[in-house]
N, C-alpha and C positions, 0 to 999 in steps of 0.2 A: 354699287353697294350690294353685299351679299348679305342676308340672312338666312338663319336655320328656323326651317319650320317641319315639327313633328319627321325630324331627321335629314330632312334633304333639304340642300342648300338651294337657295332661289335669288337670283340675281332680279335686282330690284332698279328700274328706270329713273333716272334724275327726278324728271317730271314727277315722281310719284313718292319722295323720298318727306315731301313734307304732309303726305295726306294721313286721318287721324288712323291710327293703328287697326281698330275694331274696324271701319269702313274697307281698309285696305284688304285685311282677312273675308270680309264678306264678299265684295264688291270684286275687286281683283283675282283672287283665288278659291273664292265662292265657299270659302269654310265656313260654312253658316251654323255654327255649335256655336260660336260667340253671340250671342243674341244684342241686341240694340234695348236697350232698355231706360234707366233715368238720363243717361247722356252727361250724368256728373260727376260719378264714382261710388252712388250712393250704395244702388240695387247690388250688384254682383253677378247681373246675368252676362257682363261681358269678360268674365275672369277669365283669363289665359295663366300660363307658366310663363316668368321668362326668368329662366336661370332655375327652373323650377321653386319658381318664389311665384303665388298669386300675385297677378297685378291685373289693374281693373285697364279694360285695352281701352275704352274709351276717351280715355286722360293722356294716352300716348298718341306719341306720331310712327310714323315708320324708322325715321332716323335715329328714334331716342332707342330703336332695338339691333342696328348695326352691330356687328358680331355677337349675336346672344343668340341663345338655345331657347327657340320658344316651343311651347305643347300645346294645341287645342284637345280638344275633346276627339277631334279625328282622330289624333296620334296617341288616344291613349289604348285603341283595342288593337290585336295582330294584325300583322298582314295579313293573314286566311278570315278575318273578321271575327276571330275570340274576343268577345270582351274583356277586358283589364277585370280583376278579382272585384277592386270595387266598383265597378258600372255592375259586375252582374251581383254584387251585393244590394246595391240598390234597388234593383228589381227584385229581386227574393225577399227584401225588407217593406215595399211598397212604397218606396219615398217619391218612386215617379206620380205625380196626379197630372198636370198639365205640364208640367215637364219642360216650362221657359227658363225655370233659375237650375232644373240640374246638371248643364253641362259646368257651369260656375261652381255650384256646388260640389260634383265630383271632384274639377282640378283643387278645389282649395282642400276639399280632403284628402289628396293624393298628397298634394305639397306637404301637408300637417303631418300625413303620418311617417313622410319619407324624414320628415326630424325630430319625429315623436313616437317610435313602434309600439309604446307600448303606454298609451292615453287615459284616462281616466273618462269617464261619459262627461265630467264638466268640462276637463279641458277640451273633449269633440268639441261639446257646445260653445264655448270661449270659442276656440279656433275658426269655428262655422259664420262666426257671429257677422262677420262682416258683409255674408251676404244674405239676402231676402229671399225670402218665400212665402207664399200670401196660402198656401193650399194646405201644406201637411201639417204645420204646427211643430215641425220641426222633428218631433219623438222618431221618425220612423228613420228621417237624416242621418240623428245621431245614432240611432239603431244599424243601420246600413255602414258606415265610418267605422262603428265599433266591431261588428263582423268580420268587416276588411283585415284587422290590425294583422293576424294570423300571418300573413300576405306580407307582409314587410318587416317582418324580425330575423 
């Protein structure tokens, strides 16, 4: 079984085709941006793309992403290591504090804005809403999201 991750295909071991998605990304390929967090779908610290749609990786396996285009947070800055417009909006806004839920947080605002260029601050917040952050209270998030927009019209 082949899948795409952050552009290049990886061919993936029998053995390994039913292990849960987010372990798979950390443990096997050591892409450690998906973080391990409630383990139920709740948090959001394990958001990945697949199909550039947020999905929470903990709830999958490996099989259930056979031929899909998935993105971690590796694969959102260049090859020469440019940050993606919004990772470095993020940082220019402050939204990083402890910095567990925003590789989650960036992919799902990448996802939002890549079907929504041009958001309103409620819909950010609507949009954001599915995943947790216990540090910033959110303002600086949706501040960082709303910066971005420029970036994808």
């Amino acid at each position: 079984m082949t899948i795409t991750i952050n552009g290049k295909a990886t061919e993936v071991l029998d053995a390994l085709v039913e292990m849960n998605l987010l372990l798979f990304l950390r443990e096997e390929l050591r892409l450690t941006g998906a973080k391990i967090g409630c383990g139920k779908g709740f948090c959001g610290t394990c958001t990945i793309l697949i199909d550039n749609k947020p999905v929470k990786s903990c709830q999958k396996k490996v099989l259930d992403v056979a031929d899909k285009w998935i993105t971690t947070i590796e694969g959102m800055a260049e090859p020469d290591g440019t940050l993606h417009p919004l990772q470095q909006a993020f940082i220019d806004a402050g939204a990083i504090q402890c910095g567990y839920c925003t590789p989650g947080m960036v992919l799902i605002g990448h996802a939002f804005l890549l079907k929504n260029p041009s958001p309103s601050r409620n819909d950010i917040r609507k949009a954001i809403s599915p995943n947790l952050c216990r540090c910033t209270g959110y303002q600086q998030i949706i501040d960082a999201v709303e910066a971005a927009v420029g970036c994808y019209k």
